[in-house]
C-alpha positions in Angstrom: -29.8 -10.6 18.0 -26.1 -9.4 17.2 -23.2 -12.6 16.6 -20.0 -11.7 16.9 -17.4 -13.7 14.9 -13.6 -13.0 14.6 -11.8 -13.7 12.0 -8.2 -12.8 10.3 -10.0 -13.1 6.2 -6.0 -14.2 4.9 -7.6 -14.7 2.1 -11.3 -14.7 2.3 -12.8 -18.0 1.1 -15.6 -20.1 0.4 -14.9 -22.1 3.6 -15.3 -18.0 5.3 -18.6 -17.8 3.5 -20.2 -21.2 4.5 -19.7 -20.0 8.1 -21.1 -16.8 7.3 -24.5 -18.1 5.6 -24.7 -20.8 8.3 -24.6 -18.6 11.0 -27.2 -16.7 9.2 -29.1 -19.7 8.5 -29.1 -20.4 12.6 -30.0 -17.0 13.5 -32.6 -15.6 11.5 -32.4 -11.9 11.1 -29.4 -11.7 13.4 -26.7 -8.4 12.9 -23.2 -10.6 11.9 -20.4 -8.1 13.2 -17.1 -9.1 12.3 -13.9 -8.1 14.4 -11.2 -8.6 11.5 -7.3 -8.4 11.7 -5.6 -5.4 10.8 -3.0 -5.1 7.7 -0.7 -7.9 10.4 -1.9 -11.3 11.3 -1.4 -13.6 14.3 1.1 -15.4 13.1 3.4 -12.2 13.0 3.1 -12.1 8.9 1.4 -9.4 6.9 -1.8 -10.3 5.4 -2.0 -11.3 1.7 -4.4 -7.9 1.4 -5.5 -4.6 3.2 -8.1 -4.5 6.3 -9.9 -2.4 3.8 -10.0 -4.8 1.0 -10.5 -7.8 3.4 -13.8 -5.6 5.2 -15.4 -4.6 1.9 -15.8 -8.5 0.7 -16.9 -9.9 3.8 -19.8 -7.0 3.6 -20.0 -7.8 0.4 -20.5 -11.6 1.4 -22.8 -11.4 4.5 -21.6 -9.7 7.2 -23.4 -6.7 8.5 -20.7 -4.4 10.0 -16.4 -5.0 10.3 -14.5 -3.7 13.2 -11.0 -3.3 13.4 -8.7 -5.4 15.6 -5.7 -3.5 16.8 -2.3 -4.3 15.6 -1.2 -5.0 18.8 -4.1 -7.8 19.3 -3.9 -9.3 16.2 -0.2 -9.8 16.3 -0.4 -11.8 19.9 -0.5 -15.4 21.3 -3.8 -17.0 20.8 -4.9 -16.2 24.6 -4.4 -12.5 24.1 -5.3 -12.4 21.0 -8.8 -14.0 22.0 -9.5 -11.8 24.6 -8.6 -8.5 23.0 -11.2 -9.3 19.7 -13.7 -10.9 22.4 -13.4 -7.1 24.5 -14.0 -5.4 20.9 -16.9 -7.4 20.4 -18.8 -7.0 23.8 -18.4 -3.7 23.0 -20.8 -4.1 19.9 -23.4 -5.5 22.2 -22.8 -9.1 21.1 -25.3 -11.9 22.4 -23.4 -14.7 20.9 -20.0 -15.8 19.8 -20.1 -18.2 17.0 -16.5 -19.5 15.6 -15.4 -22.3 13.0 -13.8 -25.3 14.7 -12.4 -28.5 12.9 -13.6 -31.2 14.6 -17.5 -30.9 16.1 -20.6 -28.7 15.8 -20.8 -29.6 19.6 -20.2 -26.8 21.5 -19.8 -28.7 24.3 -17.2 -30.3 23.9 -15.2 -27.0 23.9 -17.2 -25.7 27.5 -16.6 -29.0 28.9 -12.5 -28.7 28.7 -12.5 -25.3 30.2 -14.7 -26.5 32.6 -12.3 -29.0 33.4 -9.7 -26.5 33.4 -11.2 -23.8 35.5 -12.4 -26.3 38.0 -8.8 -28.1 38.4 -6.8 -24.8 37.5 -3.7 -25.3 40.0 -3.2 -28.7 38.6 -3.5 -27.9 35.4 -1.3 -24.9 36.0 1.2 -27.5 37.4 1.1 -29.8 34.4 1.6 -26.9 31.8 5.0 -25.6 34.4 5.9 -29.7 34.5 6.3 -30.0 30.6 7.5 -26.0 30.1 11.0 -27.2 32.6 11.2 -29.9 30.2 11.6 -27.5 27.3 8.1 -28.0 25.8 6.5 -25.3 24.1 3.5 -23.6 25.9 1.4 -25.1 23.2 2.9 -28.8 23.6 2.8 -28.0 27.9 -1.1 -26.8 27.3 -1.8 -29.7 25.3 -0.1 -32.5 27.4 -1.3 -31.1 30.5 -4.9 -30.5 29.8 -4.7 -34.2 28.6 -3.8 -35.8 31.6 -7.2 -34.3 32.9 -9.9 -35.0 30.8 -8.1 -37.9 27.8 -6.3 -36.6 24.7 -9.5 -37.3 22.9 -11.5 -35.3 24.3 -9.6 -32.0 23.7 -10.8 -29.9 21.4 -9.2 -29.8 18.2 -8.9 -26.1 17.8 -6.1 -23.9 19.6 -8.4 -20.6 19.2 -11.7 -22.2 19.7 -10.8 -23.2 22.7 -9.3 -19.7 23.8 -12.5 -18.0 22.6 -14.3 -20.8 25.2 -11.7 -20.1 27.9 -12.3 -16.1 27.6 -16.2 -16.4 27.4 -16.1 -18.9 30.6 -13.6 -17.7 32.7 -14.4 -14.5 32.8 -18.2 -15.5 33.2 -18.9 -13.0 29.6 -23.1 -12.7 29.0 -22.6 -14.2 25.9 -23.6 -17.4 24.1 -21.0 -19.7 22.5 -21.3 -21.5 19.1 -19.4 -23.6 17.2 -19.6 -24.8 13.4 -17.6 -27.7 11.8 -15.1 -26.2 8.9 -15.7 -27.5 5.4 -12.1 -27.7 5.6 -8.9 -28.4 8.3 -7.5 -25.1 9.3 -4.3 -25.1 7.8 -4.4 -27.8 5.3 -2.9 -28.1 2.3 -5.4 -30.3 0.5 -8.3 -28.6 -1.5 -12.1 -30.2 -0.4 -14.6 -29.7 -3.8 -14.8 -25.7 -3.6 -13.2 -25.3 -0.4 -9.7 -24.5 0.5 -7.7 -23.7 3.6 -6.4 -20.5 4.0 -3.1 -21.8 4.5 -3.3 -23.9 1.2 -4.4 -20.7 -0.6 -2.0 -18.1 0.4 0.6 -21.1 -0.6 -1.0 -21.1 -4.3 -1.0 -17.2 -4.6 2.7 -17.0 -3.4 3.3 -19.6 -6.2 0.4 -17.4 -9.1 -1.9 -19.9 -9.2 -5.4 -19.3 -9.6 -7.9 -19.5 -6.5 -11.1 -18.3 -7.8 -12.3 -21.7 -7.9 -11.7 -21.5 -3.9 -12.2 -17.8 -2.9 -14.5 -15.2 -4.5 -11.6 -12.6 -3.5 -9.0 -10.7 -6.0 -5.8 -10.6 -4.5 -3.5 -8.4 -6.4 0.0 -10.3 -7.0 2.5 -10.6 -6.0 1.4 -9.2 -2.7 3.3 -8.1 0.2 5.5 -11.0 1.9 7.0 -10.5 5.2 9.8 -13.0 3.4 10.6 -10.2 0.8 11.2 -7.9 4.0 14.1 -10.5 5.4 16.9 -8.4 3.6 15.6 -5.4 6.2 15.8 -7.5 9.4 18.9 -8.8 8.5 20.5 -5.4 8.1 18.6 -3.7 11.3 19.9 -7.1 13.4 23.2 -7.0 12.1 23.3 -3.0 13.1 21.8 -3.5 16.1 23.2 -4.4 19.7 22.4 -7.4 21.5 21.1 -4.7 24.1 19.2 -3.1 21.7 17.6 -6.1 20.3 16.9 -7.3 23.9 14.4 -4.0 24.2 11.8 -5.4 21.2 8.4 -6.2 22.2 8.2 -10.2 23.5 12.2 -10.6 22.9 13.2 -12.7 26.1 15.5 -15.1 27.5 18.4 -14.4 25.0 16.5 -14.2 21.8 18.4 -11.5 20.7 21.4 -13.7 21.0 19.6 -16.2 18.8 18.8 -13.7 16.4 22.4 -12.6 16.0 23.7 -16.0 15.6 21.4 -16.8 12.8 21.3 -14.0 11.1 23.3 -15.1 8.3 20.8 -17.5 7.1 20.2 -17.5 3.8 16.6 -16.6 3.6 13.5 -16.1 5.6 12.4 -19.4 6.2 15.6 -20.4 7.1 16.3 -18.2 10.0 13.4 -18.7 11.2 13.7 -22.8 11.4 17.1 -22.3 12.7 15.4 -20.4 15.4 12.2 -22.6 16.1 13.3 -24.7 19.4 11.4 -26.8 22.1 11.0 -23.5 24.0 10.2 -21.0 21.0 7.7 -22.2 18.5 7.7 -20.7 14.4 4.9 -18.1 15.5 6.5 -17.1 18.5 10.3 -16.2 16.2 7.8 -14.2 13.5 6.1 -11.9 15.6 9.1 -10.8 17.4 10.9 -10.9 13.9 8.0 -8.4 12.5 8.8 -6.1 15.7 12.0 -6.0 15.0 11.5 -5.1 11.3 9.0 -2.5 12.6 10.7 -1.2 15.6 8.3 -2.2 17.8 9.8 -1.6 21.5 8.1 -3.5 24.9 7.0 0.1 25.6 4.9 1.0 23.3 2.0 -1.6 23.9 1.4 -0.3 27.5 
């Protein structure tokens, strides 16, 4: 039996490992393929080490073969991101999808909300246009809107779970779904006995501490920052014409006048908070900062 899994390995850690030997521990003999991230991750940042180094410890750790995800795909919206690593991994031959989740080792929790939304899509579709004209983000309007179908608590508490779900389902996929309950939240900042977000550990490499009691990976410091490239945008912004700003990848509805307003902030966080509204959400302002830094025009991903 092949599993497919996808997974961004920003740092590999224990937490990544547990999931590996549990999924090995449910599926006896099963061929684990992992479709991992390139050198950029989804949230428009560059990952805290190479594909390369990232593939070699999760073969090292479990999985049976590492395919690449596109930089394209792994730089997307959790929607398009989900279904570009799902496409990879059908074309492995995968007969199940297993995935960490934070809140349930019920898979059917995350079935029964697509359910919900596949079987009432123009409302839903309604709810999610309702609270976008009322400057939500697409995340708050997805939120909200399934909400009002099935009760806040029983949405699942996992953004790409449930896209991995909504991908498998909606587009009736021949593959099983599985969920597993993390041993820690996704982006927390508290430590759990040997486990550790990766959130909470890419925050303790940029400050040198030590996470080998958390990950069995070496990451060589100080690694690359898409912070430490801020000086870059700044310049190519500054140079650049609202015009020409307006022809990057996913920059829309004036961004590029955003961009030029703040682009005196003093540092990468900043601009980007001074950016980060009701309508554009921190991820959203990263990736198109990263295709500006990179030239990335709305071309070049057709």
């Amino acid at each position: 039996m092949k599993i497919g899994m996808v997974a961004e390995f920003n740092p590999f850690h224990n937490g990544h490992k547990y999931l590996i030997d549990k999924i090995k521990e449910l599926y006896p003999g099963c061929e684990l393929i992992v479709a991992l991230s390139s050198d950029y991750v989804q949230r428009g940042e560059m990952a805290c080490a190479s594909f390369e180094d990232r593939k070699k410890i999760a073969l090292k750790h479990g999985v049976d073969k590492v395919v690449e995800i596109d930089f394209f795909t792994s730089t997307q919206a959790a929607h398009i991101f989900s279904e570009g690593a799902i496409k990879i991994l059908l074309r492995e031959g995968i007969d199940c999808l297993a995935f960490g989740v934070s809140d349930t080792d019920d898979i059917n929790k995350y079935i029964n909300a697509t359910l919900a939304i596949k079987s009432n899509l123009d409302t839903y579709n309604q709810g999610v246009k309702k609270n976008l004209k009322q400057g939500r983000s697409y995340v708050l309007s997805s939120y909200l809107s399934l909400g009002e179908l099935i009760g806040q608590e029983n949405i699942p508490a996992d953004i790409l779970g449930l896209e991995y779900t909504k991908t498998v389902v909606f587009n009736d996929l021949p593959i099983q779904l599985r969920c597993i309950k993390r041993t820690a939240a996704h982006n927390s900042l508290e430590t759990n006995a040997q486990y550790a977000s990766a959130t909470k550990l890419r925050d303790m490499l940029k400050k040198g501490e030590d996470i080998s009691p958390y990950s069995p990976m070496k990451v060589k410091i100080p690694f690359s920052r898409i912070e430490d490239k801020y000086p870059e945008f700044q310049r190519i912004v500054r140079e650049s014409s609202a015009e020409e700003l307006a022809n990057i990848m996913l920059m829309s509805e004036g961004m590029e006048n955003l961009f030029k307003k703040n682009i005196e902030a003093k540092d990468y966080d900043t601009f980007v908070d001074e950016c980060t509204s009701k309508r554009y959400t921190k991820s959203r302002i990263k990736r198109v900062m990263l295709y500006t830094l990179l030239g990335i025009k709305k071309s070049q991903n057709n």
